[in-house]
C-alpha positions in Angstrom: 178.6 98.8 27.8 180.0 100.8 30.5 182.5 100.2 32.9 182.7 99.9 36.5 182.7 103.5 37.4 180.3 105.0 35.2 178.1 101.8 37.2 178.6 103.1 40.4 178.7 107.4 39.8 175.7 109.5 40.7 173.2 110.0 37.5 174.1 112.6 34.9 171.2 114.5 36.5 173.1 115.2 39.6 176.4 117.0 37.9 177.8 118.1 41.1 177.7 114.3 42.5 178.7 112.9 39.6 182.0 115.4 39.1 183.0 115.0 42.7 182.8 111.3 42.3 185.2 111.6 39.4 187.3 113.5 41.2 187.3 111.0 44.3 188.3 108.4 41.4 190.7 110.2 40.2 192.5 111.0 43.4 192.0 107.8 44.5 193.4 106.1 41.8 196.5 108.6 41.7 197.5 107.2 45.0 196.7 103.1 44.3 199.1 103.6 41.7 201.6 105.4 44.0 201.4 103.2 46.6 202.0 100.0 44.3 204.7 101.8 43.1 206.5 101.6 46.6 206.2 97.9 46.0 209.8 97.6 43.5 212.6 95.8 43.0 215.9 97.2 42.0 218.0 94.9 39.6 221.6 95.7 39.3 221.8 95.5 35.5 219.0 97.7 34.5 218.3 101.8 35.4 214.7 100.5 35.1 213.1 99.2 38.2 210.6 96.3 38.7 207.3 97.8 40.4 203.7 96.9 41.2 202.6 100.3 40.0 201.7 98.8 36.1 198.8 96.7 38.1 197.2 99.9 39.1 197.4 101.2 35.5 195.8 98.5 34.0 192.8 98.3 37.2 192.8 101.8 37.0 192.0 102.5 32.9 189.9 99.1 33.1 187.3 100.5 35.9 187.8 104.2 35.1 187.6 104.4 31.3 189.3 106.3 28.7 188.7 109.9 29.8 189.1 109.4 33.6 191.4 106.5 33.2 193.9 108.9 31.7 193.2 112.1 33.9 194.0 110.0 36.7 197.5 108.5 35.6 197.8 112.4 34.1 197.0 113.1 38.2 200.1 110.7 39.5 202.4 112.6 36.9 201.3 115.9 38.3 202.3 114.5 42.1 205.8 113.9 40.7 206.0 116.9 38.9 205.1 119.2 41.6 207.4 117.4 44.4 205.5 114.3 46.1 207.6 111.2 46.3 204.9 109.2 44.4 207.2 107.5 42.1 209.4 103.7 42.6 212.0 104.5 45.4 215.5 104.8 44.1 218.1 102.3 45.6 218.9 104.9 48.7 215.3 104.9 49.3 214.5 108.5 47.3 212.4 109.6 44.9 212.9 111.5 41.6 210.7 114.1 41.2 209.8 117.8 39.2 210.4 118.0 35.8 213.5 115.9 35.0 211.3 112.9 34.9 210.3 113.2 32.1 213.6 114.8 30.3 215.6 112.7 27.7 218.3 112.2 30.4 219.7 109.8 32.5 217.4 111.5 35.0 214.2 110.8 33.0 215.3 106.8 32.0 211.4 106.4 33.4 209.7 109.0 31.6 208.4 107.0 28.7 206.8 104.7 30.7 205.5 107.2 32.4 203.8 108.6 29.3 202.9 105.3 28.2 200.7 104.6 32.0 198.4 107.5 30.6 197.8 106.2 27.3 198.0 102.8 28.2 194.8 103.8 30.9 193.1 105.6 28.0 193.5 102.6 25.5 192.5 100.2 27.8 189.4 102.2 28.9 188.3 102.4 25.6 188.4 98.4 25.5 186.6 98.0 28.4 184.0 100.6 27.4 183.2 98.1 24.5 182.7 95.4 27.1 186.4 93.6 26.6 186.7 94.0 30.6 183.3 91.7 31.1 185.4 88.3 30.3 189.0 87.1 31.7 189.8 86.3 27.7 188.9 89.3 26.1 190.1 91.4 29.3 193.5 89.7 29.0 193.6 91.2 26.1 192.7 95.0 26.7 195.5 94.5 29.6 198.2 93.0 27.1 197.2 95.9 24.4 197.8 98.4 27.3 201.3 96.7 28.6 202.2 97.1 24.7 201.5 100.7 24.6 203.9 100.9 28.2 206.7 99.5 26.6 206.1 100.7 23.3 206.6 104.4 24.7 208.9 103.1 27.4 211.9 101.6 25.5 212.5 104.1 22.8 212.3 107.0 25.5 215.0 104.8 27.5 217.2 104.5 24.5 217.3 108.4 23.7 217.7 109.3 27.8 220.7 106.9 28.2 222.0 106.9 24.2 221.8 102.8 23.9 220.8 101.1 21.1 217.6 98.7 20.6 219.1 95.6 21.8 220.8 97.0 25.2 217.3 99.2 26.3 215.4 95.7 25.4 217.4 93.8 27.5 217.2 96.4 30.4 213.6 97.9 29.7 211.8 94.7 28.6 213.1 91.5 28.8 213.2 91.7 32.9 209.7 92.6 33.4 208.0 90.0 30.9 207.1 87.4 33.6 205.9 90.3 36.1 204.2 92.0 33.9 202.0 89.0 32.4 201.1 88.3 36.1 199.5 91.6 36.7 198.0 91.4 33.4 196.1 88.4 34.4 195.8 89.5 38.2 193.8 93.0 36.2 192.2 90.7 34.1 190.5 88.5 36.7 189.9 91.5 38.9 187.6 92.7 36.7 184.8 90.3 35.4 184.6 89.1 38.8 184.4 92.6 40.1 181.2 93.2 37.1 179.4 90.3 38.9 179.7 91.0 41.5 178.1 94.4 41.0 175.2 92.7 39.1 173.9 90.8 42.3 173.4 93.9 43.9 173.1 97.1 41.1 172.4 95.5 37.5 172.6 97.0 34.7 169.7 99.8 34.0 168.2 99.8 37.2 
């Protein structure tokens, strides 16, 4: 199996092609997930806010795979880091960025789930490398898998950065994003099949 970008990139003959496409990709994807995270909501009883940006993770590790999936949420980090308002806006309409994001501060509440985007994009690349992207029921699951890893990274990084125990970060770093995020999920997950056929009317498989 091989996933939606390895479908489309130049042969392994052509090196040059092939590494500038993955560097298109990555770039590319980099800014989809920037520019969904624009798309947030600010809740007044949580440091954490609501964003699109988790739907470009999961599109992004889905079509990239594991090694690209993950240099290319590595690539939005590195924005942050070096000063490009990439991230979710904060209430006043800022941006964190540079290396506080990812500190155990109040300045960093984010940075776990920051982490997690880059190994939730390699775990979920590795799914759909094994073909769990070619079907919305086995694709639901690579997406759920990867939304686990988010918030499995997310929540204990949010407790240490604001010094809260487990029941206060769930309530502000889970509970409010449950409905959202399973409607991403699925959104990724029926983006994808469909996207396969798609691509096998007019480039199948081993042609």
């Amino acid at each position: 199996m091989t996933t939606l970008a390895v479908r489309l990139a130049p042969p392994r003959s052509r090196a040059v092609a092939r590494g500038g496409f993955q560097v298109v990709c990555a770039v590319f994807g980099s800014f989809l997930i920037a520019g969904l995270a624009q798309v947030s909501v600010h809740l007044p009883f949580t440091p954490v806010p609501i964003t699109g940006q988790t739907l470009g993770v999961l599109l992004v590790g889905a079509a990239f795979g594991p090694g690209l999936g993950a240099a290319t949420a590595g690539l939005y980090l590195v924005w942050a880091l070096v000063g490009l308002p990439v991230l979710a806006p904060n209430p006043d309409g800022s941006h964190d960025v540079g290396r506080a994001i990812l500190t155990l501060s109040p300045a960093g509440v984010t940075g776990g789930y920051l982490l997690g985007f880059v190994a939730a994009s390699a775990l979920i690349g590795w799914l759909s490398r094994r073909g769990w992207d070619r079907s919305f029921r086995s694709a639901i699951g690579a997406m759920l898998l990867g939304e686990v890893v988010v918030f499995a990274l997310g929540i204990p990084w949010l407790m240490g950065a604001l010094d809260v125990g487990a029941r206060r970060a769930l309530a502000w770093g889970l509970y409010p994003f449950v409905i959202g995020d399973v409607l991403k999920l699925l959104v990724a997950a029926a983006l994808l099949p469909g996207a396969h056929r798609l691509l096998d009317r007019f480039r199948p498989e081993g042609i």
